[in-house]
N, C-alpha and C positions, 0 to 999 in steps of 0.2 A: 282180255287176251289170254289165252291157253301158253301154259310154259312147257313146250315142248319138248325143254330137257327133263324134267322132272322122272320120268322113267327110267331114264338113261343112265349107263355105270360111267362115270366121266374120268378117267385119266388122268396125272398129275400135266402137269403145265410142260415141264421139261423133265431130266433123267434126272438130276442131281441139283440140290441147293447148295452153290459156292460161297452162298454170303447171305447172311442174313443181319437186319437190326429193327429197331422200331419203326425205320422211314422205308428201307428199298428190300427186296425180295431177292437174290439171284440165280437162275437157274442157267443151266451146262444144258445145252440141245446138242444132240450130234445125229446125224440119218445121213446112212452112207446111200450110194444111191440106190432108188427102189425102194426103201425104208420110209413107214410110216410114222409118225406120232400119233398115238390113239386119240379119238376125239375127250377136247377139253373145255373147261369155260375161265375165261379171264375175268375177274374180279376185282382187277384191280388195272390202271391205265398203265401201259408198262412202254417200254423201250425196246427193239432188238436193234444187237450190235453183232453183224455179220463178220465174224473172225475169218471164216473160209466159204466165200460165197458158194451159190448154186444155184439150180432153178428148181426151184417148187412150185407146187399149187396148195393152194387152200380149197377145202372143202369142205362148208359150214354146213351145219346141223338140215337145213333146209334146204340141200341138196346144190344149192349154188357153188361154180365153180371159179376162183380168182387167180389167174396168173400172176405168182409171186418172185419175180425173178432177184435175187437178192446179191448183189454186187460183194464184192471180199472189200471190206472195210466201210458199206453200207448202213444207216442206221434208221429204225424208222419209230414212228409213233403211233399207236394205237390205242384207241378208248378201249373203255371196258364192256364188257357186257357179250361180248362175241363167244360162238361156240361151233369150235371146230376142229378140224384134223388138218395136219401138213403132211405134206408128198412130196419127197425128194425124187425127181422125175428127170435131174439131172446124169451127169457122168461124173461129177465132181462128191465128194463128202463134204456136206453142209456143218459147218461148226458156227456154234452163235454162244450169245451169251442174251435172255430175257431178264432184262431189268424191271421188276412190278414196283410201281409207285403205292406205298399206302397212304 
C-alpha cells in the first residue's frame, strides 16, 4: 500500500498546545466560520471535547467528505491514523479542546 501522505506538507493538529505530559497531548482548535484547519495526521488516538459547538465537515486526504456536526459540550473518540482537514461550514465559532493519548 502507497502512503499517500508522504508528499504532503502536514499541519500541526491544532493552533496551540495547552497542556502537555508523558501521557496526554493538548491542543486549543478554534475556526470561526468559513475557517479551515490545514490538512493533518493523527498519530496518536485522541479525544475531542466541543467547548463551543458547530457544524463542520471533514475532509480526508482521499478526498472523502464526513459530516461532522459537533454539539457544545460534545465529546468524541477517534483512532489514529487519519489524515485530514476540518471545515467550519457553520454560523457558529467552533472552540474544542484535542486530547491525544500517547
Amino acid at each position: 500500500m502507497t502512503d499517500v501522505t508522504h508528499d504532503l506538507e502536514l499541519g500541526p493538529v491544532g493552533q496551540e498546545i495547552v497542556f502537555e505530559n508523558d501521557r496526554v497531548r493538548v491542543w486549543h482548535i478554534r475556526l470561526a466560520p468559513g475557517e479551515r484547519q490545514p490538512l493533518h495526521r493523527h498519530d496518536h488516538p485522541y479525544l475531542v471535547v466541543a467547548i463551543e459547538g458547530a457544524k463542520n465537515v471533514v475532509q480526508t486526504v482521499d478526498g472523502t467528505r464526513i459530516d461532522a456536526d459537533e454539539p457544545t459540550g460534545g465529546v468524541v473518540y477517534r483512532d489514529p491514523g487519519a489524515v485530514h482537514m476540518l471545515t467550519n461550514v457553520g454560523e457558529t465559532t467552533y472552540l474544542a479542546r484535542l486530547v491525544e493519548l500517547k
